[in-house]
N, C-alpha and C positions, 0 to 999 in steps of 0.2 A: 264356518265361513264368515268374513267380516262384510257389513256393508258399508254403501258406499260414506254414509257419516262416519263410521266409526274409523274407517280408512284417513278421512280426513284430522280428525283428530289424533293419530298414532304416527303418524309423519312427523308433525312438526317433535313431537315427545322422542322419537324416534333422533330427527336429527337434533337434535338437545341433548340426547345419551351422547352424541358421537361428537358435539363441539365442543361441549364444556369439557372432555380432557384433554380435547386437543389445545382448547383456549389456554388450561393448567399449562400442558407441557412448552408450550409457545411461551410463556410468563417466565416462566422455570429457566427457560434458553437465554431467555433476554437479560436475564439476571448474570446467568454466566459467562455472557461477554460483556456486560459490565465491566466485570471483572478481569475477564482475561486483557485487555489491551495494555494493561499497564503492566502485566509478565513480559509479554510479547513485544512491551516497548522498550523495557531491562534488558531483555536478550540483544535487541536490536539495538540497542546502545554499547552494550557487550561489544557484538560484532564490525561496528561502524566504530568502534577505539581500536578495539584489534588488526582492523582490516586497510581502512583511512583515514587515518590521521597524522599517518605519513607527511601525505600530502596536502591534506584536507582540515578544514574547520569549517563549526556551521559560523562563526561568526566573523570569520576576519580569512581574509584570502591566503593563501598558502603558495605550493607551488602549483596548487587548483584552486579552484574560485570557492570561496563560502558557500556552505549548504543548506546553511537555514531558509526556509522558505521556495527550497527546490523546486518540490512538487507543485505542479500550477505553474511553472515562470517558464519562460519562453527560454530554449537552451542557447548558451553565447549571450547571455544579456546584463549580465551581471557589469554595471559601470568600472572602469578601469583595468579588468582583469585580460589579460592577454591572450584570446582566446584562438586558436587555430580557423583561418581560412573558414575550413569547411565546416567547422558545428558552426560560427557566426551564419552561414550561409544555409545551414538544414532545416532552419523554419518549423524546430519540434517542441514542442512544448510539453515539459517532462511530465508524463505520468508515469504507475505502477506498471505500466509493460511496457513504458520505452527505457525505465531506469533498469530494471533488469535485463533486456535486452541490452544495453549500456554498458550493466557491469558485466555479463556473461561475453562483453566482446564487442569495448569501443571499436574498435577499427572497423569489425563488419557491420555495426550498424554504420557509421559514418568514417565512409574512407578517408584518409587522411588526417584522421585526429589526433592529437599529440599523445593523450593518455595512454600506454599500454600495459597497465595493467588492469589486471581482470578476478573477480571472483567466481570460479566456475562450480562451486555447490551452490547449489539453487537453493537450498532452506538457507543458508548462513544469506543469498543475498535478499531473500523474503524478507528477513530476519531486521536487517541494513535499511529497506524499504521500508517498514513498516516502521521504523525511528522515525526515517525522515520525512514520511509523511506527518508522523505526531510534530516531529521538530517543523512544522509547516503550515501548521494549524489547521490539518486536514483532518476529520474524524477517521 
């Protein structure tokens, strides 16, 4: 049987067995996304050539408005670009779930919008997202 000193003393040694590998494997993680974003911004570059470019640039307007610096800007705001009625009027300011939402189906999020085209795999438009938030100087 332990007493109450010795109790006191095997806790803390105790929780120190169980942090330091969590603190390892926590170190270990952070390394690996590191890494991973710039895969993950390849693909998303991949998929945002493949998918829009059609219509789209990040840097000069198309028959859609530039996409550099999407993520974070208020939607319909882009100076000169001829934006439908109703995105000028939707007061959304793009993030990662209103851009997929977006791509999965401008019209249902905001009726009336001119765009109708749509990316309906959800990894290719993660994929598209995660570009344009790097292309946006979003971490």
């Amino acid at each position: 049987m332990m007493g109450k000193g010795m109790r006191k003393l095997v806790r803390p040694l105790a929780a120190g067995v169980v942090l330091v590998p969590m603190a390892v494997i926590m170190m270990a993680a952070g390394r690996y996304q590191e890494t991973a974003p710039a895969e993950d911004v390849a693909k998303g570059k991949a998929a945002f050539e493949r998918r829009c470019t059609g219509c789209h640039s990040l840097d000069r307007d198309k028959e859609g408005p530039r996409l550099a610096g999407v993520v974070g800007r208020k939607a319909g705001s882009v100076e000169g670009f001829p934006y439908s009625d109703a995105l000028k009027a939707s007061a959304m300011v793009w993030d990662e779930a209103l851009l997929n939402k977006w791509l999965a189906g401008p019209d249902t999020l905001v009726p009336g919008v001119e765009m109708d085209f749509h990316v309906p795999d959800a990894g290719e438009r993660t994929e598209i997202i995660r570009y344009l938030r790097a292309m946006s100087g979003k971490p």
